[in-house]
N, C-alpha and C positions, 0 to 999 in steps of 0.2 A: 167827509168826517167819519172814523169810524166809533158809531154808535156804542157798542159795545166797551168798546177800550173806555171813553170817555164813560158809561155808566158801571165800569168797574173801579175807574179810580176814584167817581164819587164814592162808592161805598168803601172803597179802603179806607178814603177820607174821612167818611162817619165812623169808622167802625176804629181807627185810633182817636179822634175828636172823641165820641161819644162815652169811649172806655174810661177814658183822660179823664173827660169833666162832664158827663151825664148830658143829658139829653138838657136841662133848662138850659144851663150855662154853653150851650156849642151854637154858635150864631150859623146861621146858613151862609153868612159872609166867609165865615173861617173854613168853613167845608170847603165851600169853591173853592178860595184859595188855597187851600193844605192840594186840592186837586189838579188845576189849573184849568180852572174853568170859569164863567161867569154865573152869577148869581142864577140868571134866567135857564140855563142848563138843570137847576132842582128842582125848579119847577117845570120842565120839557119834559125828563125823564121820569119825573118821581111823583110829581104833580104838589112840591113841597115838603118842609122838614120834618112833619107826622107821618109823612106815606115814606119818606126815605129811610127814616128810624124803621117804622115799620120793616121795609125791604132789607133791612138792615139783617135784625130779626130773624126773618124767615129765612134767610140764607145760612146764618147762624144755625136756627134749627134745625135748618133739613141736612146739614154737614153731620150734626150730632145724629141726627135721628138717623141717615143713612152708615153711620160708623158705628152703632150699637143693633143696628139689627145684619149689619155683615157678620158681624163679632159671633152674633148668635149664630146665624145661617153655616157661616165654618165650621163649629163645633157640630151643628146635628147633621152635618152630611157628610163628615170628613169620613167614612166608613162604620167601622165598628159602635155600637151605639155607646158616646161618651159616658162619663160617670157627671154626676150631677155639679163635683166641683170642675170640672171643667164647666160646662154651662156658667155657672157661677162667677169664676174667676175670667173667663173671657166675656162676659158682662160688664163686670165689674172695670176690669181694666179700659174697655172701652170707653167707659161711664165716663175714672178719672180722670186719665192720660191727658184728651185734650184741653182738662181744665185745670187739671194739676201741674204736668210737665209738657202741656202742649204751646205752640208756636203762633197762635192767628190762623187764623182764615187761611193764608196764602205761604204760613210757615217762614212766616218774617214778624222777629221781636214775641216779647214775653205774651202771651195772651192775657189779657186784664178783663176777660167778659165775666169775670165771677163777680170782678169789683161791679160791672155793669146792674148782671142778673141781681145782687144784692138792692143796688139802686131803683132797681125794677119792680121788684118788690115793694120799696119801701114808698116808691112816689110812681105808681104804675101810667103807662103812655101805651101801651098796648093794648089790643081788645082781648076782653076777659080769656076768653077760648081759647085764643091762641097754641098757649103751649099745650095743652090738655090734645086739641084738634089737630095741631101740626108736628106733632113729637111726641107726648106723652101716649096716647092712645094706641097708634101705629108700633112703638115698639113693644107698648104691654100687650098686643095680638101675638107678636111673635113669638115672645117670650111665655108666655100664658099658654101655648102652643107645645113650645118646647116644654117645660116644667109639667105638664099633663102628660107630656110623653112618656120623661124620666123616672115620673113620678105616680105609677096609674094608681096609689092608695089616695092619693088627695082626694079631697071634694069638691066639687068646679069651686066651689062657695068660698074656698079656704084659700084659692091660687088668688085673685087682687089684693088681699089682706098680707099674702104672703111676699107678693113682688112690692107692693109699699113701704114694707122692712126694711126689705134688701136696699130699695132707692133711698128710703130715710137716713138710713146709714152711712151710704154714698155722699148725699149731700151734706150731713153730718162732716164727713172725713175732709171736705172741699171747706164748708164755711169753717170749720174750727181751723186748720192747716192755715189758712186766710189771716183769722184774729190771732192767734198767737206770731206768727210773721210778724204783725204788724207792731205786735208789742218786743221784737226782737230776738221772737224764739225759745224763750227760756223756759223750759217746764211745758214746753208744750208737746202735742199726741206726735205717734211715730211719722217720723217726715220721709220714710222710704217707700215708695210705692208699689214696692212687692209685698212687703210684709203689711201694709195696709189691707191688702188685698186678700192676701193670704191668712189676715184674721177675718174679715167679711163673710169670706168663702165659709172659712170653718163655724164662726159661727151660725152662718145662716142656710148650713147643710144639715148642723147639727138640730136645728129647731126643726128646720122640715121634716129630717128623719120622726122626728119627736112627734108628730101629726100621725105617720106610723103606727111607733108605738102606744101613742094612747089611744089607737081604736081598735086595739086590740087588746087594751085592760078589758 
């Protein structure tokens, strides 16, 4: 039997199951079967349906986490040292793509993890740390990094406060793009994700600048 195959179709399994209909409502019955596997297979490999969510999770994470901090790593060593919207904007698009116009895990069907992370939120099954410990920390090193580089007027003090923005925005542009969809669209924010990006960018070059300039009133 090859191990692997069989605990990758579980998790494809969970990860359309769970997108679908969250974490109460996906029986470990339905897993195996969406898999083709037997029941006793979630518990061999995952040790059950909390630790396979969990695995679920983390693989999720680490895709994102390792596609936002490549994003970053291009731009500061592509040669000549970038300008800060590039920083910015290859963040940025990293951020949305695989939430806005991305494909799944394996680049198969719509990606529904936003409907997830929403859910995730709202009825949490994860432990606390998680995303903070497995994603959120490791890319704000990077970036925190970078932005000090670009930017040597800052004050260490000023760069978390300032990469928080940037992210608040980001997931701003993912949940609202979400709810207005769901209402059909109408009147709702720009649905192209360059010029999403390309006002992000400009606004939040513009405020760092602005850190700049006001320590030198």
């Amino acid at each position: 039997m090859n191990d692997k195959g069989v605990q990758d179709r579980l998790l494809e399994a969970a990860e359309d199951l769970f997108c679908r209909r969250g974490f109460k409502d996906t029986s470990v019955r339905e897993i195996a079967s969406a898999a083709g596997c037997n029941v006793a297979a979630i518990n061999y490999y995952f040790g059950g349906k909390e630790k396979l969510y969990v695995a679920f999770w983390r693989r999720w994470l680490a895709t994102l986490r390792e596609t936002r901090i490549a994003a970053i790593d291009r731009v500061m060593s592509g040669g000549p040292e970038p300008a800060l919207e590039e920083l910015l904007g290859s963040y940025a698009r990293s951020f949305l793509e695989p939430l806005l116009d991305g494909q799944g895990l394996e680049g198969q069907g719509r990606c529904r993890f936003v409907e997830l992370m929403v859910r995730e939120m709202v009825d949490p099954h994860l432990p606390a740390d998680m995303f903070v410990r497995e994603m959120a920390n490791p890319v704000m090193a990077v970036l925190s990094e970078a932005l000090e580089r670009l930017c040597p007027w800052l004050e260490p003090e000023a760069v978390g406060p300032i990469i928080l923005s940037v992210v608040g925005q980001l997931v701003h542009a993912i949940v609202a793009r979400q709810m207005f969809e769901q209402c059909g669209g109408a009147g709702g924010p720009q649905r192209d994700l360059e010029k999403t990006v390309e006002h992000i960018v400009r606004f939040s070059a513009a405020g760092i600048r602005g850190y700049a300039n006001g320590e030198r009133k």
